[in-house]
N, C-alpha and C positions, 0 to 999 in steps of 0.2 A: 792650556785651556783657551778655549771660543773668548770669553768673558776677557780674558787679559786684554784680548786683540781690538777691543771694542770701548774708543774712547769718545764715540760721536755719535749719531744717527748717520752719517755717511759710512762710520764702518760697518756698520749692520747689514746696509743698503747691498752689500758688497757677497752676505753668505747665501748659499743655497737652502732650499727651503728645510732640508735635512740637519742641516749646520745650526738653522735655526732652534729647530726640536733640541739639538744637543745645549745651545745655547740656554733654554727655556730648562732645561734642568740644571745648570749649569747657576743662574741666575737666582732659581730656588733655594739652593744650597746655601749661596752667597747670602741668601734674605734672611733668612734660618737663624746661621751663624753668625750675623750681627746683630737682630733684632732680639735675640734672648739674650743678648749682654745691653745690647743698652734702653731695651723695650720699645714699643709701638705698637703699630696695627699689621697686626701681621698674618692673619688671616685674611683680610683682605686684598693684598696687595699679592697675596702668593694665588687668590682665585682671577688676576688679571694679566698672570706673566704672559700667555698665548699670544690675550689681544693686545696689550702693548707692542712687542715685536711685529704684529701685521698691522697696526698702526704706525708705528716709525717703518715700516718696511714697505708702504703706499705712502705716505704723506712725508712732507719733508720741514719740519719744523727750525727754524722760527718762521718760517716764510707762508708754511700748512701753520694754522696755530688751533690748539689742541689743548681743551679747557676741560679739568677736572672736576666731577663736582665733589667735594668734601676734601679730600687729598689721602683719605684713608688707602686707596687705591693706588697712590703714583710711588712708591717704593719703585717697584722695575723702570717706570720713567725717569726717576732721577737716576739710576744708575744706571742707565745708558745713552743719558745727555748730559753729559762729561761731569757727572759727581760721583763718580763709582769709587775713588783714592780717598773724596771725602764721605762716602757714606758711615762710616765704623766711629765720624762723632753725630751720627743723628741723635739730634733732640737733646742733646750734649751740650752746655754754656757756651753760647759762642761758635759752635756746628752747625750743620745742616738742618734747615725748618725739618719736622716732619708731615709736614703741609705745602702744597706749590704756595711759590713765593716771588711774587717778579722783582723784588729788589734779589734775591736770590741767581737771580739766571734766565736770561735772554728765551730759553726754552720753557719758561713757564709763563701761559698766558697771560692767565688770571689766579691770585691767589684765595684757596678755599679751606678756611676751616669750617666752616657751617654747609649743611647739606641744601641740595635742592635750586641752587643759585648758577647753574654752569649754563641750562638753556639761554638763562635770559642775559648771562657775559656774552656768549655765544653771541647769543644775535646780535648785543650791542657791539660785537667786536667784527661782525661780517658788515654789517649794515656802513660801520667806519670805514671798512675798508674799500666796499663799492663807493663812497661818497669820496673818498679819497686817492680813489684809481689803485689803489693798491692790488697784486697778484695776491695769490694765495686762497687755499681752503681754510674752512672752519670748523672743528669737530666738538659736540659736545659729549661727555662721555656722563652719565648718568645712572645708578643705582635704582635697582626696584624698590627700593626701602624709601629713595628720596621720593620717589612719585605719591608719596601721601601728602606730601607741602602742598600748598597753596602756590607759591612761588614758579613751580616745576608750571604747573598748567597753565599761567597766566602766562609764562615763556614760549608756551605749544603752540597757545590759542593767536599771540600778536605774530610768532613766528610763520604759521598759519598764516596769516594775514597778510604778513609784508613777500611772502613768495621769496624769501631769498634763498640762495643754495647754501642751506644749511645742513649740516650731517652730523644726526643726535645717534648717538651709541647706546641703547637699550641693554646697560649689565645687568642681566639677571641671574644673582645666586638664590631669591627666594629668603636672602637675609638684609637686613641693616645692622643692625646689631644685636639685637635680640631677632628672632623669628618675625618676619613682618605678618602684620594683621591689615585685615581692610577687604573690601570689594576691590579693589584696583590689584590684590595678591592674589587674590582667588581669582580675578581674571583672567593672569597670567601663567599661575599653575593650568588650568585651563586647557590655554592655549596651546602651552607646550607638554600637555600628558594626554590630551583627545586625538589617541590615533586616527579613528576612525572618521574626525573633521576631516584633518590632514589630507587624509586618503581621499575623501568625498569630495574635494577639491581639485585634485590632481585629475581624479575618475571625469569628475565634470569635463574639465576642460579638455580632456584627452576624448574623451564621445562628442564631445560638440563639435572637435575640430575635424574629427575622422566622417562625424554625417554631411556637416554643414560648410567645410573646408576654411579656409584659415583667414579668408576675408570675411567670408559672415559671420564667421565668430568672434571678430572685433568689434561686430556691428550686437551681437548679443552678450558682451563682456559687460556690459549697465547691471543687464538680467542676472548675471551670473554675482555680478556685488552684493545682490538684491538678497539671490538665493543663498549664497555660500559664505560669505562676506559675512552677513547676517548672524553666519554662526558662530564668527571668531571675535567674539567683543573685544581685545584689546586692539588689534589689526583697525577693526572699524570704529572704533574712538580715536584710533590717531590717524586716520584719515579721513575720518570727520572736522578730524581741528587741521589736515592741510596737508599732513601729511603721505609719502607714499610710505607703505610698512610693508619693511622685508625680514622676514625671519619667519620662527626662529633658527638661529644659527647657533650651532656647536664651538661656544667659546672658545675649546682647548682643541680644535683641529684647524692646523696653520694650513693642511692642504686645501681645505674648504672656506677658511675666515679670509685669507688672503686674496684669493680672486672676487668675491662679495667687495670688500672693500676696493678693490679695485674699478669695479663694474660702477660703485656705489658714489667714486671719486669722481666718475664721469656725468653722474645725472646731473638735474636743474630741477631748483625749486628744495623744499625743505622735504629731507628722507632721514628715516627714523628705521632702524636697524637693530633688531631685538637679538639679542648674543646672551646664550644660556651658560654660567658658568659653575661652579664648586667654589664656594669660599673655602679655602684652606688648602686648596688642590695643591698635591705633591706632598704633603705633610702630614703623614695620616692623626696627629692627635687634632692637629687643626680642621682636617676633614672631619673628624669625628663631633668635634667639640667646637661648631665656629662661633660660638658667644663667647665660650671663656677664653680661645685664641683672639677675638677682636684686637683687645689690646695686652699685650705683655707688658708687665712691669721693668723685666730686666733683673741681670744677679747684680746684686744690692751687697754691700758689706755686711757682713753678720755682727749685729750690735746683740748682745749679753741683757735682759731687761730680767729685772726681779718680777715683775707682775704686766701680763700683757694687758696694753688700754687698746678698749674700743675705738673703732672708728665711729667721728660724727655721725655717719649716714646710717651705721647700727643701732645709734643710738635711738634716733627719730625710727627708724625702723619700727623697733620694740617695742615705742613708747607708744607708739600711732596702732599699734595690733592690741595693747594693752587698754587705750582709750575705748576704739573701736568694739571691744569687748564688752563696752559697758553702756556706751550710747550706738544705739543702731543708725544711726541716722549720719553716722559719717562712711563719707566714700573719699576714693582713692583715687587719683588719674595721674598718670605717666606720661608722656611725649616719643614711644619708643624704647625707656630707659628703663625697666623692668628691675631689672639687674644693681644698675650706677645710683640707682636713687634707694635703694633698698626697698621696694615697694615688692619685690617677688617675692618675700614671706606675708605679704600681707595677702598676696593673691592666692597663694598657699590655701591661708586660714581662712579668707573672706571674697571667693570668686566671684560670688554676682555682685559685690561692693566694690571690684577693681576693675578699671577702664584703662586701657592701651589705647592712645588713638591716633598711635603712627608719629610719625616725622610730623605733630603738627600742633606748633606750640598754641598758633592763633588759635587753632578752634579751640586745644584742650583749656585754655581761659574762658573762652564765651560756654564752652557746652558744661564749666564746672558751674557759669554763674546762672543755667540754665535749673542744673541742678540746687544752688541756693534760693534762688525765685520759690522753689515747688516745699523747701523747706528742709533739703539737708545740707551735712556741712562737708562740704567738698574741700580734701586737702589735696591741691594741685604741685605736687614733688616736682621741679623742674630746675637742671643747675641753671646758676645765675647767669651765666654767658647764652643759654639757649632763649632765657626767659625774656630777654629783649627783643626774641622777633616776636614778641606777645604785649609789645606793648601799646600800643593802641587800643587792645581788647580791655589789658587793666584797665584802663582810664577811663573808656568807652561805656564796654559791657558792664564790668566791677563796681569800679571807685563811684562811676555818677551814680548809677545807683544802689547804692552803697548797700551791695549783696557781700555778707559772710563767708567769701572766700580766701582759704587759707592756704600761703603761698610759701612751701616750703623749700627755701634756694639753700640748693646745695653747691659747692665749688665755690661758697663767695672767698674772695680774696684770691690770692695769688696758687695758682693749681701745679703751676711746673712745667714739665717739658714738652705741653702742648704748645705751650706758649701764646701768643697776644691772642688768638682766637679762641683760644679757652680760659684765658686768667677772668675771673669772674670780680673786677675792682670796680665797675661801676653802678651795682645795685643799690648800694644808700643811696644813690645819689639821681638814681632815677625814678626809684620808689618815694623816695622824701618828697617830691616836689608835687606830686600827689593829692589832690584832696582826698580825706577821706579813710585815706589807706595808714592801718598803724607799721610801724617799722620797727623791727627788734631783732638783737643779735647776743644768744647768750653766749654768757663767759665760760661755762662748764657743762657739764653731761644734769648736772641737775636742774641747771636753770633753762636747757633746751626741754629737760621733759617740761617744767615747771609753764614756760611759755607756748609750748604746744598748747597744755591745758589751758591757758589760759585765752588760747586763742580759739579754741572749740568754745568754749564759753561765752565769748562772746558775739555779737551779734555785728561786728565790722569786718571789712575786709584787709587782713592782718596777714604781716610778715616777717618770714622768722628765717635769717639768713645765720647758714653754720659753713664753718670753711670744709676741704677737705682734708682726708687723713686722719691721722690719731687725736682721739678729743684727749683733757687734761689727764685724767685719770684717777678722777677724787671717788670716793664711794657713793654711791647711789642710794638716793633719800626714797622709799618708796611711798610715801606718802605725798600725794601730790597739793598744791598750793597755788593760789590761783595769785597772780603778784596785777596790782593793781597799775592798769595802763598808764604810762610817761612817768612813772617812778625810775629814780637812779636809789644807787646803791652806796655808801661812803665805805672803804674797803680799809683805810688809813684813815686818822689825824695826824696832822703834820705842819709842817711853817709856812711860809708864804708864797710856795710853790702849787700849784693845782693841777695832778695832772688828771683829766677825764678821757679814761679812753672804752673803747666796746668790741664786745664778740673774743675772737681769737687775741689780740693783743693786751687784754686785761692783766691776764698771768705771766705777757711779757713785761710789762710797766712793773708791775711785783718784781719781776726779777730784777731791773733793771734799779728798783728802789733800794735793794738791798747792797750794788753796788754806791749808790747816790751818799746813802746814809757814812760809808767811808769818808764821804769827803765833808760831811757835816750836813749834806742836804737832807733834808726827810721833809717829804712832800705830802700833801694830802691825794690821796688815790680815790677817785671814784669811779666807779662801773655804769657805764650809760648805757644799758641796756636797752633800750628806747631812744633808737633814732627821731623815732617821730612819733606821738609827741615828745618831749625832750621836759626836763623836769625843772621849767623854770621857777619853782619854789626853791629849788634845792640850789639852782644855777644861780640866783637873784644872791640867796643869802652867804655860797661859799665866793665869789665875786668878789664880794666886801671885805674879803678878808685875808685875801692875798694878791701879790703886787703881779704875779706871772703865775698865768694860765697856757696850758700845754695839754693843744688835745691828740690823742691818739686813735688812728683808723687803719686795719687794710683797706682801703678802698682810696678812689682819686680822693685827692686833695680838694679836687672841686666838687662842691655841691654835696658833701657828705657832713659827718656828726660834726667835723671843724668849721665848715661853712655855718652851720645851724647854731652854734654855738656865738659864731661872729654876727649872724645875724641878729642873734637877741640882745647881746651889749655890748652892739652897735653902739646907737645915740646918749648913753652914759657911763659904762665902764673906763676909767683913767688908768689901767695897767697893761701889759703887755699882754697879747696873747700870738701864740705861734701852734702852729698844723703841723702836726707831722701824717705823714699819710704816705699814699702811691704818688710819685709826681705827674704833671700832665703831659704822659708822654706813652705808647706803648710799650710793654715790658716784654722782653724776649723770651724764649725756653730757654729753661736748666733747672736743674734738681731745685726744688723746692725749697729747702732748708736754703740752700746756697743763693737762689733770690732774692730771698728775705734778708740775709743776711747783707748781702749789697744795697738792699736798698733801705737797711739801715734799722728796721722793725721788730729785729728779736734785743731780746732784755738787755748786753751789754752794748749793742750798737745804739739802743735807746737809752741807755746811760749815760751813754759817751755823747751823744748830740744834745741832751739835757744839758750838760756839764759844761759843753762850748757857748749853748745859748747865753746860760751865765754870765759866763768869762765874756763872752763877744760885748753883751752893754753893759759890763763893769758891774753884775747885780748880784755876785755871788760874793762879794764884802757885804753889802745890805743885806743877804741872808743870816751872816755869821753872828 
């Protein structure tokens, strides 16, 4: 096999164009066959096998530096810039990021789990490099799904500006992850299905040159921008922002993508290079189906369960089409994620109430509080990792003026084997600090319906963070209950142990009580269901009455329901109090369960750290 022989970007450099092709299916196979054992994105990265190889087959990395944007796409570059032996632990504890990563490897520029971000690494990483005399090209590679960001054009318009030789790579599958929407999709369709522009183009220039000969028709190429230019909006928006636009070009033909890049390596000044591809290309279920190939799971051990539990995101699902059933006046908005946020049964049921609006968290905050101004109640589904490039809008648009929008973070807490750029641990803690804004994370499938309602109802801009994966699995109360704002919940009476914890980790503290109770400890349990406000009736009066306080959170350690907790008795509680939480540290990928479990948060590693705190200041004789 091609593929064996290929452990650098200089062996590549080395096959003929033909050897490539073999390689390009060769490399497919290889993606295939380890992505369905240990899951990813794999649709994507199997619709960029072509252009990766005529990218390493012109450019020569690390020296060419070559910035991805999201890393849904870099599968084929990491295995053929020398992780090809490691790729089979991608996303694997302790493996290979499934995202570039420059502590990872000299050949990843810049590291991308969020979309939309590579123009503007890009420049800041050519711009270094001229101020620093450094060689080298710069390539940024970019998705047509990410050009709904804000970020993507703010990159266009300074790249534009500063005239550097920059070279943006226009992937267009026509998807993100769901089917992209927007004027900036329809453009591009467009562009690349209007034969007859095409044609009208070619025709121009070939009759101009043939009456007027090939010097005056440089001197009439303005006119020709004027006339034919005009008619290819995407071409003429990026060369409006500085751009010269070449394409489109046929992703998946090495005979024709390779000399373009070539030609493309030689210009000056910033060129933007529109490359049509297939998500899923080579894979016909992924061709067929490139949403539900996006990301594969992987084969999973077969666990035996008496009764399947829902997933959180099913739950808010059902609950939000169930609501919406009865109050018209609530709508729906996505960031893209149709699908991940469970919001594609609601568009099912209630189309003119659902809003897609791209890759684009910032607006879909100001244009949901657009919609609470006019008087409905806008539930904004966005996981908690994406929702921070919206944070300005919360504080801004939202919280100052304190519009009823309701913000449903999905993925809070620790997600798995995306790892640090999708673990969603720092929502309490950036939502808390907030004016204005309530915070809430329930402990069960009831209390998520229970606080949705209660979050339609009311008239603040409220949020309801749920992790991902399997909720508890208790039976479903259908009568709904409105739970009155900065209430806790006392789940035990117990000795002089306190422990408060919220969301996902409540039913761990249960567990982890019932090992406790072996050793003589029984603690009192309370469910903080409300980060913010926090229930300092409840906090004042169980305070006095036990000697150690023990709060529990996924989320950092800093700035969440343990912070909030410390803030209030502060200036007069005399007993111990200790956080357990995320620590202040980025968490890596690996299976989910197995994170949590390391980092100490399921029920018997929260038993066990209870039991040392004890023993550590001598307080578990004073309990007995």
């Amino acid at each position: 096999m091609l593929l064996d022989r290929i452990n650098s970007p200089d062996d590549l450099k080395k096959l003929s164009v033909n050897e490539l092709k073999q390689l390009a299916d060769e490399l497919r196979t290889f993606i295939v066959d380890v992505v369905t054992k240990t899951g990813g994105h794999l649709a994507s990265s199997l619709g960029v096998v072509e252009l990766t190889l005529a990218l390493l087959k012109v450019f020569s990395p690390p020296e060419d530096e070559i910035v991805w944007d999201v890393g849904h796409q870099a599968y084929p570059y990491k295995i053929l810039t020398g992780r090809k032996d490691k790729f089979p632990t991608l996303r694997q504890y302790k493996g290979i990021s499934g995202f570039p990563s420059i502590k990872e490897s000299v050949y990843d520029a810049f590291g991308a789990g969020h979309s939309s971000i590579s123009i503007s690494a890009a420049l800041g990483i050519k711009v270094a490099k001229r101020l620093k005399g450094e060689d080298g090209k710069v390539v940024a590679v970019i998705g047509d799904g990410a050009l709904t960001a804000g970020e993507a054009y703010e990159g266009l318009n300074n790249a534009g500006q500063l005239g550097e030789d920059l070279i943006v790579i226009l992937n267009d599958n026509r998807m993100s992850i769901s089917p992209n929407i927007g004027a900036m999709a329809n453009y591009l369709i467009k562009v690349t299905t209007d034969e007859w522009l095409r044609k009208a183009k070619g025709h121009f220039e070939y009759v101009s040159k043939k009456i007027f000969g090939e010097r005056v028709y440089k001197k009439f190429k303005r006119f020709e921008d004027l006339i034919v230019k005009g008619l290819f909006p995407p071409g003429m928006l990026f060369e409006e922002l500085g751009f010269r636009y070449i394409g489109p070009v046929d992703g998946h033909n090495l005979d024709t993508l390779i000399p373009v890049l070539e030609n493309v390596s030689k210009m000056k000044g910033p060129t933007l290079v529109h490359v049509i591809t297939k998500k899923g290309k080579g894979y016909k279920p992924a061709e067929e189906n490139p949403e539900k190939f996006h990301g594969v799971s992987g084969k999973k051990k077969t666990v035996l369960v008496e009764k399947k539990i829902p997933k959180w995101t099913s739950i808010f699902s059902e609950v939000l089409i169930e609501l919406a059933e009865k109050e018209e006046n609530i709508v729906a908005i996505t960031a893209a994620m149709p699908t991940g946020t469970g919001l594609d049964k609601f568009r099912e049921k209630f189309p003119e109430r659902y809003f897609d609006v791209g890759i684009a968290e910032q607006h879909a905050v100001t244009f949901a509080a657009g919609l609470a101004k006019k008087g409905l109640k806008p539930v904004v589904a966005i996981y908690s990792t994406f929702l921070q490039r919206a944070y300005d809008q919360i504080i801004h648009d939202v919280a100052l003026q304190e519009l009823p929008v309701v913000f449903a973070i999905d993925r809070g807490g620790i997600v798995g084997e995306d790892g640090p750029t999708h673990h969603g641990v720092f929502d309490l803690s950036y939502m808390r600090i907030v004016p204005n804004v309530v915070v809430s994370a329930p402990k069960d499938e009831n209390e998520l319906r229970n606080l949705l309602y209660t979050a339609i109802k009311s008239d603040l801009p409220f949020a309801i963070r749920y992790p991902r994966g399997a909720a508890v699995g208790v039976d479903i109360e259908r009568e709904f209950k409105e739970i009155p704002i900065g209430t806790w919940e006392i789940l035990k009476k117990g000795g002089e142990i306190l422990i408060i914890a919220t969301g996902w980790e409540v039913y761990q503290v249960l567990e982890a009580e019932k090992l406790l109770k072996e050793t003589g400890i029984e603690p009192t349990i309370v469910n903080a269901r409300f980060i913010k406000p926090i229930d300092e009736v409840m906090l004042t009066e169980l305070a006095k009455g036990h000697k150690i306080i023990v709060t529990v959170e996924e989320n950092t350690v800093k700035g969440g329901l343990g912070s909030a907790v410390n803030e209030f008795l502060a200036s007069w509680y005399d007993g111990r109090i200790f956080n357990i939480g995320v620590p202040d540290m980025f968490i890596e990928h690996g299976e989910q369960s197995l994170l949590r479990e390391k980092l100490g948060l399921t029920g018997k590693e929260l038993a066990g750290r209870i039991l040392k705190i004890c023993n550590n200041f001598n307080l578990l004789s004073d309990l007995r």
